[in-house]
N, C-alpha and C positions, 0 to 999 in steps of 0.2 A: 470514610465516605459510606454511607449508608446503600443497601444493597438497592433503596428506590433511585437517589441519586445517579447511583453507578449505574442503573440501568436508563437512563433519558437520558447521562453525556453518552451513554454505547450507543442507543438510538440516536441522536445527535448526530457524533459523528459519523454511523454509519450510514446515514442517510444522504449526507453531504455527502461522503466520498464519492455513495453511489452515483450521486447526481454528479460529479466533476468526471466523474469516469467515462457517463453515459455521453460525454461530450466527445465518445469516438464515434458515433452516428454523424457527428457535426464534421467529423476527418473523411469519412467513409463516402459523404454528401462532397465533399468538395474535390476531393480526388477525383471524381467521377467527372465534376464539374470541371474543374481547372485546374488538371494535374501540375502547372508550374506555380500555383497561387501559394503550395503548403510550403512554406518555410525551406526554399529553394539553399538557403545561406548556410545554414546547417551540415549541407555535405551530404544526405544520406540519398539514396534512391529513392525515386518517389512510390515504389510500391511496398515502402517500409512502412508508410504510414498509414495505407491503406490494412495494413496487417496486426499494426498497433490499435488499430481501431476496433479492428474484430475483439481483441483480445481487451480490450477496457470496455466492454460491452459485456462481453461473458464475464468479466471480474468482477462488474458491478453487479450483476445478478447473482453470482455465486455467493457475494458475501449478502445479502439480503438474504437467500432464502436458505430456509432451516434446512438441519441434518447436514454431512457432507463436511466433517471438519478439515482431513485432511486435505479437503482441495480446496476449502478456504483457507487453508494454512500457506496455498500455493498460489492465493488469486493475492493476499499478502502482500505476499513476499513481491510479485509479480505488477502488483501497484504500485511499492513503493520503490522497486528498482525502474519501471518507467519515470515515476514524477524524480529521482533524485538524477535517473538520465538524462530527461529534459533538461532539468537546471543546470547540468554539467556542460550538458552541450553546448546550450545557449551562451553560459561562460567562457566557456573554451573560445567561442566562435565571435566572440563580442555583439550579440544580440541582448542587450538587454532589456530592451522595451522601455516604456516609461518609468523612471525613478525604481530601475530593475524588476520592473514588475513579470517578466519570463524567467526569473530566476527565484524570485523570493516567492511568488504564487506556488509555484508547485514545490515548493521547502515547506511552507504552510499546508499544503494538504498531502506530502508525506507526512507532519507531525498528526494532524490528523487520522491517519491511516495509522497509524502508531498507536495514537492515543485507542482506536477502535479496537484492533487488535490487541491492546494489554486488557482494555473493560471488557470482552466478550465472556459471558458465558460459559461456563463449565462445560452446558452442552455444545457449544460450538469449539471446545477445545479439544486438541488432541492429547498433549500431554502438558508440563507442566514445567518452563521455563528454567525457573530456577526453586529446588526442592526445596521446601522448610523441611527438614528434618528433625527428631528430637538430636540427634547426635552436632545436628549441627547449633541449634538451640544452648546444648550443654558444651561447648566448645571445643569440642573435637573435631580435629581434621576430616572431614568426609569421605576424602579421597584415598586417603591411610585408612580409614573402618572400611571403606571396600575393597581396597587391595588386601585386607587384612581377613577379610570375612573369603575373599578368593573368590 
């Protein structure tokens, strides 16, 4: 993939997320409005969602604006354990919307969230997943050359 590529599906997706994220202004609005409307079936307290909102609001902006890797490392990790919880929940609880759409929707924009997170940026990275090393390149054990180097 060419570094122009890789950087329009990183904008891509990142743009999307931000926009699915910022849809806790839309949680944050109805809690206020009709605290028993938010997905009563679920199980949770209603002021879980009012809290979830705040925090997919600051996630979506974290990851859009520059600098600050490690706490976009955190807004992440923290997006995709919400959308993989939604869908869990929903499953669990047999909510599944039309032709699953509460459970496949937010599967879909954790893969997204994923995808953003592996395309980002050097400078929005902290470190670096999985090393290429040359030792790993010439097939030696990694893990034996660093136990071995002490």
């Amino acid at each position: 993939m060419t570094t122009k590529t890789r950087n329009i599906v990183y904008w891509t997706t990142t743009v999307l997320v931000a926009f699915f994220m910022s849809g806790g202004v839309a949680q944050l609005m109805q809690y206020r409005a009709n605290p028993h409307g938010v997905v009563p079936e679920l199980g949770y307290p209603m002021y879980f969602f009012a809290i979830l909102g705040v925090w997919k609001i600051l996630g979506a902006i974290t990851i859009l604006v520059p600098g600050y890797p490690r706490l976009k490392e955190w807004a992440y990790a923290g997006i995709f354990f919400d959308l993989t919880g939604a869908a869990v929940s929903c499953a669990s609880v047999g909510v599944y919307g039309a032709y699953g759409f509460h459970i496949f929707a937010p599967l879909i924009i954790a893969g997204l969230t994923v995808t953003s997170w592996a395309l980002r940026p050097e400078s929005r990275r902290v470190g670096v997943l999985f090393p290429a090393s040359e030792e790993r390149h010439a097939g030696v054990n990694t893990r034996a050359a660093t136990v071995a180097r002490g």
